[in-house]
Structures are given as C-alpha cells and as structure tokens.
LUMTI-731296 format. One line per 10 residues: number of its first residue (from 1); for each residue z, x negated, y of C-alpha. Coordinates in steps of 0.02 Angstrom, whole numbers, plus 32768, in hexadecimal, padded with zeros to 4 digits. Layout:
NUM	Z/X/Y | ...
***
This chain:
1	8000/8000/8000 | 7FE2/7FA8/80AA | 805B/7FA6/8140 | 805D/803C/81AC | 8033/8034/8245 | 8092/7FFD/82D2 | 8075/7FC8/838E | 80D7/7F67/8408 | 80D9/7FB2/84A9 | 8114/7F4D/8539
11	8153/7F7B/85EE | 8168/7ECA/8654 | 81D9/7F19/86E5 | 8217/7EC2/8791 | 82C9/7E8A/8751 | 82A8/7E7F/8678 | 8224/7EB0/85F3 | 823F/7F41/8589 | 81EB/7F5E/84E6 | 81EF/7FC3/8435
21	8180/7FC4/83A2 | 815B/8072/8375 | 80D8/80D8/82F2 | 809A/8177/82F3 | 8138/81C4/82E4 | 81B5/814F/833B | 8226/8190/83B3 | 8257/8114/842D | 830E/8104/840C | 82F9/803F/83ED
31	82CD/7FFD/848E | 82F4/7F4F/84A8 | 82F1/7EE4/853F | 82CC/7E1B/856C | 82C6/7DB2/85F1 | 8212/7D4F/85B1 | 817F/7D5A/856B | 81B2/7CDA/84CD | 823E/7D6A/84B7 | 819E/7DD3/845D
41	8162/7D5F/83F6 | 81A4/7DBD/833F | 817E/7E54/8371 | 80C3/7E30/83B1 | 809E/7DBA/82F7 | 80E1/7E5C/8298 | 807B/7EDB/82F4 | 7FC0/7F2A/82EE | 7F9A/7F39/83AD | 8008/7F24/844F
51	7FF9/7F93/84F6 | 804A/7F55/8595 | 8073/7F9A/8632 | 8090/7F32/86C7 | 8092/7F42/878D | 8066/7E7A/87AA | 80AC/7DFA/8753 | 7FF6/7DA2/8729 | 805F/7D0A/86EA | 80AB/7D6C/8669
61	801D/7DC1/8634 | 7FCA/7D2B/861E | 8048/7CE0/85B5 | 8033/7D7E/855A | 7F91/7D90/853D | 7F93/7CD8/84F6 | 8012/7D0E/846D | 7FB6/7DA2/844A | 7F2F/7D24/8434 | 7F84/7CA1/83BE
71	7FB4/7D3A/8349 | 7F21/7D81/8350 | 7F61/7E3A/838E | 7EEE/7EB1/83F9 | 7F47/7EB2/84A0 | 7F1C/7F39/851C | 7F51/7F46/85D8 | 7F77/7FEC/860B | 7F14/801F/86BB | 7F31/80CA/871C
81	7E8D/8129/8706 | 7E39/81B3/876A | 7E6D/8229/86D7 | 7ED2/8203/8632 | 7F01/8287/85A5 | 7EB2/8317/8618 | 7F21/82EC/86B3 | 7ED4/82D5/8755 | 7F10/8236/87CA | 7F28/825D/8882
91	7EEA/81C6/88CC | 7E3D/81AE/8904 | 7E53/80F9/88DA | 7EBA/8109/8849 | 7EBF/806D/880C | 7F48/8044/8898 | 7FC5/80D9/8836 | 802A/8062/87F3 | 8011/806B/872D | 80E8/8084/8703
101	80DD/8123/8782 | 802F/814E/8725 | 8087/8142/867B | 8123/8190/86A5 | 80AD/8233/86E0 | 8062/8223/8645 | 8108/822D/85E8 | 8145/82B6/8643 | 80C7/8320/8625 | 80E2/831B/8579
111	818F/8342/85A2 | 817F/83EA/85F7 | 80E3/8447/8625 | 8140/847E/86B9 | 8121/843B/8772 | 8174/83AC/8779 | 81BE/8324/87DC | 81C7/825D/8792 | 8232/8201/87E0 | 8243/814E/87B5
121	82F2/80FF/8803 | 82D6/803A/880A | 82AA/7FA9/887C | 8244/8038/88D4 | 825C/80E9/88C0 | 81B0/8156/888B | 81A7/8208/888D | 80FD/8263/8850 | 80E3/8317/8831 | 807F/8363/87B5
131	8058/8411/879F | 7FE6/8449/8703 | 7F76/83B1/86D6 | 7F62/836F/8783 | 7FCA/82ED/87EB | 7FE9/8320/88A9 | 802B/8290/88E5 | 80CD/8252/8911 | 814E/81E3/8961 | 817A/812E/8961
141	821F/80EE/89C4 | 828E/8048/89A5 | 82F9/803B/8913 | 83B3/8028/890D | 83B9/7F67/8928 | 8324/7F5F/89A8 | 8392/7FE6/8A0C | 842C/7F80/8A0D | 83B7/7EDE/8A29 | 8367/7F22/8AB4
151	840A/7F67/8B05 | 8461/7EAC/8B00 | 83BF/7E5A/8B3E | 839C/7ECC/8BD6 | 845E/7EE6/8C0C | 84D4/7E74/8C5B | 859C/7E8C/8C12 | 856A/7EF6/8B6F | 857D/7E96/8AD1 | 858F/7ED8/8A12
161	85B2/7EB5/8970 | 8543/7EBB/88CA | 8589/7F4F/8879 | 8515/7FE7/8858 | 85BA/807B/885E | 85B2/80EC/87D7 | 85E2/8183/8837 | 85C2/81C9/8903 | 8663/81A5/8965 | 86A8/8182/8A07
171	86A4/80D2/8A30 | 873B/8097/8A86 | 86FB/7FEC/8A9C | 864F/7F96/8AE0 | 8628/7F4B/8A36 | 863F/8018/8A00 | 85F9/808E/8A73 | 854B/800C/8A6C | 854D/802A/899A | 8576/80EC/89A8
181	8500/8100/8A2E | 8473/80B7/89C9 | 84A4/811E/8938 | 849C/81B1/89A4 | 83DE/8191/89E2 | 83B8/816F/8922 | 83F9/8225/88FE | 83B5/8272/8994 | 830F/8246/895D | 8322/8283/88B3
191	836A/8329/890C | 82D5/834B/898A | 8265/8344/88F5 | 82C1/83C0/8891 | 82BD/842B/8958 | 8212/840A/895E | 81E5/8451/88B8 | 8255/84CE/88D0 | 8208/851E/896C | 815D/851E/891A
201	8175/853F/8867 | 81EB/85CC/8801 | 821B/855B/8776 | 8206/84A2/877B | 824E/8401/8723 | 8284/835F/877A | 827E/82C8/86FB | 82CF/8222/8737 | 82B9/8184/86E9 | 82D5/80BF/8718
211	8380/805A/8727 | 83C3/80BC/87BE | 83D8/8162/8758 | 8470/8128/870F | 84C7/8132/87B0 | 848E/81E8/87E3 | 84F1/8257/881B | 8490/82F6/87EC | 8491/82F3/8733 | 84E3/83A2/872A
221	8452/83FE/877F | 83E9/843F/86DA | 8344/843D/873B | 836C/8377/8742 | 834B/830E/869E | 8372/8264/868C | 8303/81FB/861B | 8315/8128/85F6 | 8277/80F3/85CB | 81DE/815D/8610
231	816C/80D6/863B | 8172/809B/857E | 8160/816B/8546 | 80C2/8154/859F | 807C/80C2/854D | 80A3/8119/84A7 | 802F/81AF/84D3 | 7FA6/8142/84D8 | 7FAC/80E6/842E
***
C-alpha cells in the first residue's frame, strides 16, 4: 500500500513560521511553530507537495524553495488571485491584497456562509468583509506593538513596558494607561466591524484570527468567533 497523502503547508509570518502537515481529512489541531527555515526540514523530506504563504520575506522563501529543491518536493507559493474557489477579490490590482488576508477570506467562507467580517489582530490589524462569494473591501490599521511604538516615538514623557495585558483596565500608571489604551483601539476595531455589519446586514458573523485575539476583550459576544490559525485554514482549501 503506498503512503497517503500528505502536504506541508507553511505560513512564514512577521514574528515566527507556523506550519502543519495535513491530508484530506486533517484537521488542523497540530500546528507547530519555528523560528527558521532549517526548522522544516523533516517535515518537507516526508511530504508530497508544500504550499506557502508569505507577505515578504524573499530570503526565506528562497532558502525554502532550495530545500524543497534538495528533496525533491513540489513547492507552490500561494498568490491572491482575481477570483479563487468562486470568491471575487475587491481590488482592481489584486495582487497587492496581501495573500494571509486573501487566505483568511478564503477560510472564512468556509466557515459561515454568512456576511462576514475577518479580522486578523497582529503586527497590523486587517479587516475585510465578505458578503456571498464576493470581497468588499476592508480596513487596515497598526497592530498592537506598532501602536505602542508609534506612541513612544512621536511623544515626549510617555514610556511603556513589553507586556501585552490580558484584560481592558484602568491604567493607574504611564507604563499602563499606554498598554490598555492600545488594547482598547485593538478592540474598537474589532467592534466597528461587528457595528458595521450590523447596520447593513440581519445576521452576520465576525471571525478573528492572528496573535492579538488572545487578548480580546469581546469573546462573550456570540456574533464574535475567535479562530488561531486562519491563514493556514486557507492554504488547506487549496490542496
């Protein structure tokens, strides 16, 4: 009997690279994480083809690529397109959609057939709507860190510390009110695109992915789903 099949996909991020093998019938739930490209190097010699995502990073993907190459693996970078899977892009030039917010839609529209919002909380916040099988648009706005980043940069006697909080408060110090204000912005975006949809649509769906989901603060609202690893959901639609 041969090997079944099995595929490596690959999302090479700003901060880490995340990756699972998965068949036909995998589910996600073992999604692991490195720091480099030599971190792949089992899983790429055991698999049948690899699909990568990647904003950048041409270094990386060139390393890539080359161990794709000395095991011999199909390798296959992941572009936004005009249309995918029946769903409609929103940019004229859509080749400058980002391919992790492309995927994520993609993902999400397997999720729910609703209209829906995907948010993606990380070095930079994306929002993009999609009702039926067409993508409207969205928003882009600075992530947690560039926030805070920004803030100390442009202002003279604010300063902060390196802790994401894990819940809104009250700050009650500098170092405080800069880290609960940023979380605030982060879930006042996710909340005007849940008002957004809200005004337009009667039921609706906001799915919210990346590293700055763990810190939200609206995980009780049911219209609100939270969801690790959308980016890599996409990639698996398309093996």
């Amino acid at each position: 009997m041969s090997d079944p099949f099995k595929a490596l996909l690959v999302d090479v991020g700003n901060t880490q690279i995340k990756y699972v093998m998965v068949n036909d019938i995998s589910d996600l739930s073992d999604i692991k994480c490195c720091q480099d490209i030599a971190g792949l190097s089992s899983y790429i010699s055991s698999a049948c083809e690899v699909l990568v995502s990647s904003v950048g990073h041409l270094s990386l993907l060139a390393e890539l690529e080359r161990l794709c190459e000395d095991f011999n693996k199909p390798y296959k970078i992941i572009h936004t397109e005009a249309e995918t899977l029946g769903i409609q892009c929103a940019y004229e030039k859509f080749k400058t959609l980002g391919v992790d917010r492309w995927l994520a839609i993609l993902a999400a529209r397997e999720i729910t057939r609703l209209p829906v919002a995907v948010i993606d909380l990380g070095t930079a916040n994306t929002c993009d709507i999609v009702v039926k099988n067409k993508h409207l648009g969205g928003w882009i706005a600075p992530g947690f860190s560039i926030m805070r980043e920004t803030l100390l940069s442009n202002t003279q006697q604010v300063f902060a510390d390196n802790n994401m909080p894990a819940i809104l408060d009250i700050g009650n110090t500098t170092e405080n009110c800069v880290s609960y204000g940023c979380l605030a912005s982060q879930a006042g975006f996710v909340t005007m695109a849940q008002q957004y949809l809200n005004n337009k649509y009667e039921d609706y769906f906001v799915l919210v992915t990346g590293g700055g989901q763990n810190s939200l603060i609206l995980k009780e609202d049911k219209k609100i789903l939270s969801f690790p690893n959308l980016v890599l959901r996409g990639l698996f639609r398309l093996i």
